[in-house]
Each structure stands twice: as C-alpha cells, then as structure tokens.
C-alpha positions in Angstrom: 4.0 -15.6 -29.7 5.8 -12.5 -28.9 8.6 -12.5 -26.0 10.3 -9.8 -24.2 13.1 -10.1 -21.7 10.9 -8.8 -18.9 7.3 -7.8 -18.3 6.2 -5.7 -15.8 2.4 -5.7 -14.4 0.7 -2.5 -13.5 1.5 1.1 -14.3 1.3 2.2 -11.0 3.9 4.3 -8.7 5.5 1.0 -8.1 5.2 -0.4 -11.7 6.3 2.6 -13.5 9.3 3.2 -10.8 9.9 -0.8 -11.2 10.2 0.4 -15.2 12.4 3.1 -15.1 15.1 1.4 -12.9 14.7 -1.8 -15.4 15.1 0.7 -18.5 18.3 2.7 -16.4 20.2 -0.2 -15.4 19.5 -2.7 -18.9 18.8 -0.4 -22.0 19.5 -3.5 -23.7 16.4 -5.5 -22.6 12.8 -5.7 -24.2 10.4 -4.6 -22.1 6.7 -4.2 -21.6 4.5 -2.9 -19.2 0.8 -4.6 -19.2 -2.1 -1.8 -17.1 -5.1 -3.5 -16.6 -6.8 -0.1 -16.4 -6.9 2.7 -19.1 -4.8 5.2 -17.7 -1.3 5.7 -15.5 -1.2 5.9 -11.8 -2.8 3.1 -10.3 -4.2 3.9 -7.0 -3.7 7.6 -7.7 -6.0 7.3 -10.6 -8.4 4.6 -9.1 -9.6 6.5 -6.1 -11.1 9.9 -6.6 -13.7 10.8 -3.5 -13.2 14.0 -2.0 -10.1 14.9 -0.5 -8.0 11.8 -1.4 -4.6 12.6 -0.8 -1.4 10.9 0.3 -0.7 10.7 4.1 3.4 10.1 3.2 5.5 12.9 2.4 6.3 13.2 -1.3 9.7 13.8 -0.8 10.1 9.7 -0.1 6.8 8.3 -1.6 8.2 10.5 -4.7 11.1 9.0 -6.8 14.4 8.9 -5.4 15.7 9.9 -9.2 12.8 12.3 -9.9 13.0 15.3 -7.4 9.3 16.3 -6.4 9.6 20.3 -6.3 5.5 20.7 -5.5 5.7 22.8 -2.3 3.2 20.6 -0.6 4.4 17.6 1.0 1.0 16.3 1.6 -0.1 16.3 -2.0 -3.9 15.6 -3.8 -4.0 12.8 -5.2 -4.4 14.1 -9.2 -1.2 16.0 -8.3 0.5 12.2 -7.7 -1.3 10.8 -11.2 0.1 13.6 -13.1 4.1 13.2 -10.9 4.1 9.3 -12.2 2.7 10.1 -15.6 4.9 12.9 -16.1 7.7 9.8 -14.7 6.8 7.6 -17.2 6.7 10.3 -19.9 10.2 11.6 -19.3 11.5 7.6 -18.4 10.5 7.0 -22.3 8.0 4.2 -21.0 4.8 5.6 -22.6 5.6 3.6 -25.6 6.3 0.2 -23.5 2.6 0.5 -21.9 -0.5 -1.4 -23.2 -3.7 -0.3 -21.4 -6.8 -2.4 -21.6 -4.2 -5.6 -20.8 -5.3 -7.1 -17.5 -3.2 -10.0 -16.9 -5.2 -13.2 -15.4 -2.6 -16.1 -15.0 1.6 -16.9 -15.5 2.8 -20.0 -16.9 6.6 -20.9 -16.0 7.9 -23.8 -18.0 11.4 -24.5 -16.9 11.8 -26.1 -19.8 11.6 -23.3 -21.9 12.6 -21.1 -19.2 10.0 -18.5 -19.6 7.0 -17.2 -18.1 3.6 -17.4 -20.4 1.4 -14.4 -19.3 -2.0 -14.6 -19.9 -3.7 -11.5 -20.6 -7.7 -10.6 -20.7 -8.1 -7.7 -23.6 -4.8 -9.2 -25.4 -2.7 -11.9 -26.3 -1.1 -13.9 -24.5 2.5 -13.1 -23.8 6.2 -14.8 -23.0 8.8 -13.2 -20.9 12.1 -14.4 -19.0 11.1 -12.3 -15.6 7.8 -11.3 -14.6 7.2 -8.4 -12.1 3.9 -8.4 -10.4 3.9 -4.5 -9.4 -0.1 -4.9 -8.6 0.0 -3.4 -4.9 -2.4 -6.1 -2.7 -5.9 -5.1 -2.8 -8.5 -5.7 -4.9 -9.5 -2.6 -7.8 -13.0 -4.1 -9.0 -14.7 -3.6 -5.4 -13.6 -2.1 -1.7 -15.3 -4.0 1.5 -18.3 -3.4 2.9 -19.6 -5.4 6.3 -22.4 -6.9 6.6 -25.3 -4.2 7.9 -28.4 -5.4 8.7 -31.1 -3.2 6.8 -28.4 -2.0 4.3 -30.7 -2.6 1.6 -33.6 -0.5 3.2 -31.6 2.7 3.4 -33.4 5.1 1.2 -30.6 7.7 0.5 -27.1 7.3 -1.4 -25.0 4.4 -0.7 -21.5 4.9 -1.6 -18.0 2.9 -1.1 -15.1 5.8 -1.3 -13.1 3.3 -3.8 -15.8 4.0 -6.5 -16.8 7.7 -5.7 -19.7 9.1 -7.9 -18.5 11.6 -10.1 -20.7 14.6 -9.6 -22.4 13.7 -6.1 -23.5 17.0 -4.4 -23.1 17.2 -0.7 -24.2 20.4 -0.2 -26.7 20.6 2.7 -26.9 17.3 2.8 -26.6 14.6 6.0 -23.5 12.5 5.3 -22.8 9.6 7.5 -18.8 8.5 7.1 -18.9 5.0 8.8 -15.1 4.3 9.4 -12.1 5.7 11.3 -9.3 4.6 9.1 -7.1 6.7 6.4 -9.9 7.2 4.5 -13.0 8.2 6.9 -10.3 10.9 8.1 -9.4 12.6 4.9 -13.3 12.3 3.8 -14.7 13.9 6.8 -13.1 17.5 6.6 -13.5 17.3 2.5 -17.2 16.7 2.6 -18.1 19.4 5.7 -16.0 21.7 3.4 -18.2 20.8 0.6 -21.2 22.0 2.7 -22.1 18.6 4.2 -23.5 17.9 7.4 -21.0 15.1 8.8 -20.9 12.3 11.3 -17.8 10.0 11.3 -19.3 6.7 12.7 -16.8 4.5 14.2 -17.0 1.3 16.2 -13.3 1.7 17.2 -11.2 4.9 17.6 -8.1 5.7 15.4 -5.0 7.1 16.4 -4.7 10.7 14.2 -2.0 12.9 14.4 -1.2 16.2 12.6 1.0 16.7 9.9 2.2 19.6 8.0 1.2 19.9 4.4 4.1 21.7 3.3 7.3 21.1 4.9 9.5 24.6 5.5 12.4 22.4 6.3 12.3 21.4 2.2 11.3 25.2 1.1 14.5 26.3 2.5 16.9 23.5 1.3 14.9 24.4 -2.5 16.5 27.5 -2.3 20.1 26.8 -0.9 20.2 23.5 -3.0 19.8 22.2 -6.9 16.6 20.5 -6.9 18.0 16.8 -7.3 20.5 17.9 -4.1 17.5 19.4 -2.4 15.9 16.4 -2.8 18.3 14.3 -2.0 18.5 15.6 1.6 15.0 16.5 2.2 14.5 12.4 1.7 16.9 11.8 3.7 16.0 14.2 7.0 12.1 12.5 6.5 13.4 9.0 6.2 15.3 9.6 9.6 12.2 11.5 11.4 9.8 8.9 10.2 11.7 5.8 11.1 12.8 8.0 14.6 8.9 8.6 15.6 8.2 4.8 14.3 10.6 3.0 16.6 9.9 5.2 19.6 6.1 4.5 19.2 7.6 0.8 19.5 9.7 0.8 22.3 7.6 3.5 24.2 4.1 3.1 23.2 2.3 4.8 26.9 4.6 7.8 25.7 3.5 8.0 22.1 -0.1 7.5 22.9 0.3 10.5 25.5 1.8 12.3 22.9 -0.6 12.2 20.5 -3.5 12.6 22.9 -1.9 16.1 24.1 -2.0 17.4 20.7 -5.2 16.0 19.5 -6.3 17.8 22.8 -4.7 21.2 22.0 -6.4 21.4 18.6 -9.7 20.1 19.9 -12.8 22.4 21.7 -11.9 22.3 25.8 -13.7 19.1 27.0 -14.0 17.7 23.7 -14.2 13.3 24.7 -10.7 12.2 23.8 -11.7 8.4 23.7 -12.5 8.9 20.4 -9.1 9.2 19.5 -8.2 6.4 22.5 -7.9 3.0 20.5 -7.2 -0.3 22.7 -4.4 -0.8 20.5 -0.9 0.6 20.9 0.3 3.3 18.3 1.2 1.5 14.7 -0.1 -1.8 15.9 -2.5 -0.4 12.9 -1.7 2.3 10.5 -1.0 5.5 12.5 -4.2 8.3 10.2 -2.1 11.6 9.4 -4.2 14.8 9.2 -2.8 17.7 7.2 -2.5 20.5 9.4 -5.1 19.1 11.7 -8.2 19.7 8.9 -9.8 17.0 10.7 -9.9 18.9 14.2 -11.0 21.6 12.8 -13.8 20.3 11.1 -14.9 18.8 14.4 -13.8 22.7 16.2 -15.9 24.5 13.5 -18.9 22.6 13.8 -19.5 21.2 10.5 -18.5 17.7 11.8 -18.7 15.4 14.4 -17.7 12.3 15.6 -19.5 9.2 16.9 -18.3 6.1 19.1 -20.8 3.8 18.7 -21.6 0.2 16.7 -24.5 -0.1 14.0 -28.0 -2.1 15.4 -29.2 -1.6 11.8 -29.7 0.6 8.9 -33.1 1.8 8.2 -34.7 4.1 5.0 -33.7 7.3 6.8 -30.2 6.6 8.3 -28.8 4.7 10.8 -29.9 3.3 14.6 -26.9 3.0 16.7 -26.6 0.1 19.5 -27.1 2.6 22.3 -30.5 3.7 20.9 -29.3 6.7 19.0 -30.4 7.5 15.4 -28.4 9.1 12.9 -30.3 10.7 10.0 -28.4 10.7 6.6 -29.2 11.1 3.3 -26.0 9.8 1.9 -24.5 7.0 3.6 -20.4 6.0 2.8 -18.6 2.6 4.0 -15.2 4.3 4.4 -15.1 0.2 5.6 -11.7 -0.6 3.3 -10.3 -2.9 1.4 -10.3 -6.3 0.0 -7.0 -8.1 0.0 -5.8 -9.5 -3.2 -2.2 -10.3 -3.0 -0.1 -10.4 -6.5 -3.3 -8.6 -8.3 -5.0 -12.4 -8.0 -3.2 -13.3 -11.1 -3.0 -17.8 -11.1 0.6 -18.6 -10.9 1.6 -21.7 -11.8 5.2 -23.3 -12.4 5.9 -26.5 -14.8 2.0 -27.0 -14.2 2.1 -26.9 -10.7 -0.4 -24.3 -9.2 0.9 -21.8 -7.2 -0.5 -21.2 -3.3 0.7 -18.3 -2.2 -0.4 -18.4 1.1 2.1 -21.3 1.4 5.2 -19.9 0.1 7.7 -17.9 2.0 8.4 -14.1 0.9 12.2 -14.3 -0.1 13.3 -10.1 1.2 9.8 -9.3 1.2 9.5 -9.7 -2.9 10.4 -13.2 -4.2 8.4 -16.2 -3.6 10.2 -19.6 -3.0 9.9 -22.1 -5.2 8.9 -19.7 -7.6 11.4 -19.2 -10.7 12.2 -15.6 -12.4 9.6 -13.6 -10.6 8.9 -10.7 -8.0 6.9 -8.4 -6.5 6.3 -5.2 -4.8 4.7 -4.6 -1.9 5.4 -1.5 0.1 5.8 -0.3 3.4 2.9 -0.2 6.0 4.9 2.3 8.6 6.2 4.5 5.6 6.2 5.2 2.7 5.3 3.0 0.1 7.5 3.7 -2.4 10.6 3.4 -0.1 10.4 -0.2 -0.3 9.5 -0.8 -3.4 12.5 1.0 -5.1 14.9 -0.8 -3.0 13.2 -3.8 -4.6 13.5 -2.4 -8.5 17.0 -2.3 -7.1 17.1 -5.7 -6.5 15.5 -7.0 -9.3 17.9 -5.0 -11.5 21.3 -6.6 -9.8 19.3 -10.0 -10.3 19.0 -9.7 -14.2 22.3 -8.3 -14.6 23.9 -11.2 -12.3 22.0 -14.1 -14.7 23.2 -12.1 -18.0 27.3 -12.2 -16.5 26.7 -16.1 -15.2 24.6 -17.2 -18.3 21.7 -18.6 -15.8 18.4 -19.0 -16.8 16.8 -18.5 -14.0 17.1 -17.7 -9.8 14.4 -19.5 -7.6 14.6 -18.1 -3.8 14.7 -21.9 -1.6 12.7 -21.8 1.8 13.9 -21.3 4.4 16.0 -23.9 6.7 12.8 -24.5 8.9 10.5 -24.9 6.3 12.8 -27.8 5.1 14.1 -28.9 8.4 12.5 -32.5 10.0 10.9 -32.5 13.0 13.9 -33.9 14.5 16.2 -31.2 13.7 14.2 -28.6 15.7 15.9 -27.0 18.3 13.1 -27.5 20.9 12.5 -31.4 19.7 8.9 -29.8 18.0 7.7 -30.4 14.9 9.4 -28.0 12.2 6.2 -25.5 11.3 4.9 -25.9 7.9 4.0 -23.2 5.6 0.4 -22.6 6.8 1.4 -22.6 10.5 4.1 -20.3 9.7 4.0 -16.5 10.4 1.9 -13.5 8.1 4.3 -11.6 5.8 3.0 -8.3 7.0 2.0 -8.3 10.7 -0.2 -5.0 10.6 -3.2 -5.6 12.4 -5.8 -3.2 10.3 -9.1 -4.8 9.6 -8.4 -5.6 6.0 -5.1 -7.1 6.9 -7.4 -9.3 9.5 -9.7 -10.4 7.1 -7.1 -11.3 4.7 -3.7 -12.1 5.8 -4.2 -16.2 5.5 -3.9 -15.1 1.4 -0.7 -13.7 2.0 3.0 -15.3 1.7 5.0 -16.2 5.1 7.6 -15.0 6.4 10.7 -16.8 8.0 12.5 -16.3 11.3 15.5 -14.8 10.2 17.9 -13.8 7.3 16.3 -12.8 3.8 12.9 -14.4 4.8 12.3 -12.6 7.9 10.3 -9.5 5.9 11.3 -6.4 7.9 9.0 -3.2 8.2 12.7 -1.5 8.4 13.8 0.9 5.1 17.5 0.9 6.6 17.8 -2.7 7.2 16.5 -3.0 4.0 19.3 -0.4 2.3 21.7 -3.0 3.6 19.5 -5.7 2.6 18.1 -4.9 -1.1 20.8 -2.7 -2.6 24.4 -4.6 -1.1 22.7 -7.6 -0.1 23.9 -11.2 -1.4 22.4 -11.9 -4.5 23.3 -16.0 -4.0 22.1 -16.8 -0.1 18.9 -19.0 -0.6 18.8 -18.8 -4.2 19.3 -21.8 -6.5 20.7 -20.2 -10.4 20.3 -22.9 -13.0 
C-alpha cells in the first residue's frame, strides 16, 4: 500500500489553502490531496443557482499569500472556482489531486503509527497526518422540511444546492421559501431573470447592505504592489468586520436600530419593517449581506416581494399560507439549508476504537482529543471562512515540523481538565460534565446548526478547548500559540 507523509481531504478553499501552506513550509514531504468530486473548488463549484456569490469580502476569504486584485469584493461564485483553481495551479498542487477519490473511513493504528484511509473510487491509502478539510455539511443532498402536500405541487420543485442547469424563469411565478444567505441572494437573481418572486419566510432575517466593490481597496491598488495592497486592504476589513461584530454583541438594541434605519432608507416609504425584525439579537444567527442593497431594490422595483407567514400546506398550484393566503407558483425552491455533516462523515476510528465525534472535545477549534495525527478545518461563522482556516494550515505546519525536530510519531490533543476531573474535584461540589453534557463547538443558532449541533465536537471552558469565534485571539492562539499545552507527543 502506498504512503505519503500527509493526506489532505477535499480540494476546496480550505483544502487547497491547507495544501499550499503544507507544500511552503515542508517541500520535503509526500503529499496527496483526495476530492471526492470531479473538479476544484468545493462549495464554489457545488452550488450554482442564480446569483450564488460570496457574502465575505475577498480580500480575507481570498488567500493571505495570493492577493485577489478582482475589483469586486463581493465576487460570483465561478469567479471564486476559477481564484482557488488558479491557487492550486500556481501552488504546483494540480499534480498532487486525485478526483473521483471520496474518502469513507480512517484507520489509526498506533502501532504502525499511521492513518489507513479508505477511499470509494480508489485504493485504500496510508498517511502519517490526515487533514479532513471537508467544511461541515453534507454535498449529496441540502434540507428540506417536512410540507404537507409537497408531493402534490404540480410545478418545479427545486433545492438551490442542486440548481437545474438550464431552468427558465422568465415569466414565471417563483416562490423562494427561506430568509437565510441563500433566499436573499436568489431573490434579486431570479426577479432579474424575469421571474415573478415571493420570498416566503416563517421568520425574518437580519439583511444589511454591503458594497460589492470596495473604493477603499481601488485606491490602495494603485498607491501599493498588489501583495502590499493586499496586505493592508485585509487588514483594514479584518478590523471593520471584527469592530461591527463585537459592537452587535455588546450593543445589540443599537445594531438592530442600525440596521433597521438603513433597510428603511432603501426600502418604498411604509414598506412593513418586521420583515426584517427577527426575535433574535443581531449574529445570534448569521447576519445576510446584500450587495449594494439588490435585495431592496428588487422589493422597490416591484419584481419581488416578501412574505411573513408559515406554510398550512402545499397544493398542485402553489402554496396556502396559515393565515388563509394563497400563493400561486409555478416553481417552487426550499432555500431551507443545509444538512450538517461534520468531518465530511468520514468513520474514524483509532487502534479499532470507533470514533464519536460528538463526544470529543475540539482541541483550538481543529484537533480532536484522543484523536492521534489528525485535524480539521472548520471556519468562521461571523467572518470569513477562510480566516480561520489558514491560521489552522498554520498550525498544522508548526505541528509537523515540531514531530520532524523531536522524532515523535505522533501528537494527540488530551481533554480537557473537566472532562477528566471527578466529581469531587469540581469547584461547586457537582458532578464534572461529561462529554455529551458538555457545550456545542459552534454556538450559532441558524436552523441547520439546530438541527445538527449534537453531531458536532465540544468545546471546553477555557484555554485551547474553549473554540473562539475571535480571528485575533486566534492570531495569538494558532500561529504563536504553544505547540505542547494539552498535547501528549509519543
């Protein structure tokens, strides 16, 4: 059996980032990238319904070592596919990637001290660190709720994660049902198409506008080399983002108003504002960004509109609404999301041992404990995605090169200290919590994250277990932090 020094799963943003920090920092190593799929990009190459687009700047869900000179911050999503697969071109990882090589299980024997992967379309192979770069929702199939009638309707059912290629919309009576990132970027897309639009929502969003291009990069491109210019561009949107995110937090009545005002100045006088009024503070869930308002303007111009409501049931020519309204549609889409699938729902196990990972603790947001030579990337859910998971290619970089100088075969993150502790030891006198008890990894409380967040690793009260939504406590943390606290070398 063939084995490598490292394997890398999926050719994503993350996996191909993950790759070229690997192939920067240790030239020396073997290593192979496995994509399930046929092509480069991931979810940039996955979802293609109208409009799909990123709703991060570029300038930090780009790569901090390749400068993204597109003048649109805001970019299409083809425009992303072709920014990683130029990456991976000029990286020298084309060669390293087999498509068609979906990987189903990992095998660590610590006897060997290697990682078997197991791979559907290929054969099987060995590795001394495997990193799962596989995002954390499922690719085969989005979710879609339960509707009563649903399989009456007698127009065009569609799920935005598997678009239709081809599906006219001209002059045609869409029906969006969602208010999440999705619903908001398909809305203004499809009345643009030609589409009559409603955006059916049983609870409101908050949206804000953002600019598509950002002037304040235009004019640092022309003072600055483009690596400089992009350097500092980063920077400035790291500071605005993480600026705007903490005062939502500690001033959430203020933030709401904000956004209200100017979802009010770009909206028809008396337009109903509770449909932009959630129950929920701002970035409780996922804050929807707008480039340059196109969803107000949609709902200004006419060709859209939005409705408050919940579904009594679906019948052959749209939908009835619980407040007896009906909604005629000859296309019908569940902008509903996703299904969570943390780690790509690869089986891990360790010296035979299956791996839960709903009971292991998230060592800095990308180890698992008890879990030998292995991480994973999972990004941001305040910012963008990308931020995080380069600080953790960092990481795993300053691992590898800290077993090569010790001679270790292997680092396994411990739990942490109340995982372990007895009941007795407890501050309070309580019992110690146990792994199932113990807190989410991500605390975001979007509807996918509801329905899935018991699949997801814990997080611990403090130090490197306590998995921060915070890119410069994570600076601090992932690219200086210790590379021994809670980690057992052997």
């Amino acid at each position: 059996m063939h084995t490598v020094d490292v394997v890398v799963v999926g050719a994503g943003l993350a996996g191909v980032g993950m790759a070229a920090r690997l192939r920067r920092a240790h030239p020396e190593l073997e290593l192979v990238v496995l994509e399930g799929r046929s092509a480069i990009g991931g979810t940039w190459d996955l979802f293609r319904y109208p409009g799909v687009r990123s709703d991060s700047d570029m300038h930090t869900l780009g790569y901090p070592f390749r400068p993204w000179t597109d003048e649109r911050s805001i970019a299409p999503a083809g425009v992303i596919r072709d920014y990683v697969r130029s990456t991976a071109e000029a990286e020298g990882l084309l060669p390293l990637i087999r498509f068609g090589q979906r990987v189903t299980g990992a095998a660590w024997s610590s006897a060997d001290g290697r990682w078997r992967v197991e791979v559907s379309g290929g054969e099987p192979v060995e590795c001394r660190f495997l990193v799962l770069c596989t995002g954390y929702y499922r690719y085969e199939a989005g979710y879609t709720p339960e509707l009563p009638g649903l399989d009456d309707f007698a127009g065009r059912l569609v799920h935005p994660q598997h678009w239709p290629e081809g599906l006219d919309v001209a002059g045609r009576r869409v029906v969006v049902v969602g208010s999440g990132a999705t619903a908001v970027t398909l809305v203004p897309a499809l009345a643009e198409a030609g589409a009559r639009v409603t955006m059916l929502q049983r609870s409101p969003s908050y949206v804000g506008a953002v600019a598509s291009r950002d002037a304040f990069a235009r004019r640092v491109g022309r003072m600055l080399p483009p690596a400089a210019a992009h350097r500092v561009v980063r920077a400035k949107n790291v500071a605005v983002s993480t600026a705007i995110y903490r005062f939502a937090r500690l001033r959430p009545a203020a933030m709401r108003a904000i956004l209200l005002r100017r979802a009010a100045a770009a909206l028809p006088p008396g337009f109903d504002l509770g449909h932009f009024s959630p129950r929920y503070d701002p970035w409780d869930e996922r804050l929807c960004a707008v480039p340059d308002g196109d969803l107000f303007g949609a709902l200004s111009g006419g060709r859209a509109e939005v409705v408050t409501d919940r579904i009594a049931r679906v019948v052959p020519e749209g939908v009835e609404l619980v407040s007896g309204r009906m909604l005629g549609a000859d296309v019908l889409v569940t902008a509903t999301g996703l299904v969570l699938q943390p780690l790509g729902g690869i089986r891990l196990t360790v010296d035979g041992d299956p791996v839960d990972v709903s009971t292991r603790y998230a060592y800095r947001g990308m180890m698992l404990s008890g879990v030998p030579n292995l991480a994973f990337t999972i990004g941001y859910v305040n910012a963008s995605w990308t931020l995080k998971t380069d600080l953790v290619a960092r990481y795993v970089t300053r691992l590898i090169t800290r077993l090569a100088r010790t001679g270790a075969a292997s680092v396994t993150p411990q739990p942490p200290p109340e995982a372990r502790a007895p009941a007795s030891a407890t501050a309070e006198g309580a019992p110690a919590p146990v792994p199932g008890e113990a807190e989410p990894m991500l605390g975001l409380a979007s509807g996918y994250f509801r329905r899935g967040t018991h699949l997801l690793p814990r997080r611990g009260r403090r130090g490197p277990w306590r998995v921060h939504q915070d890119y410069l406590r994570d600076v601090l943390s992932l690219s200086h932090g210790s590379l021994r606290r809670g980690l057992r070398y052997r």
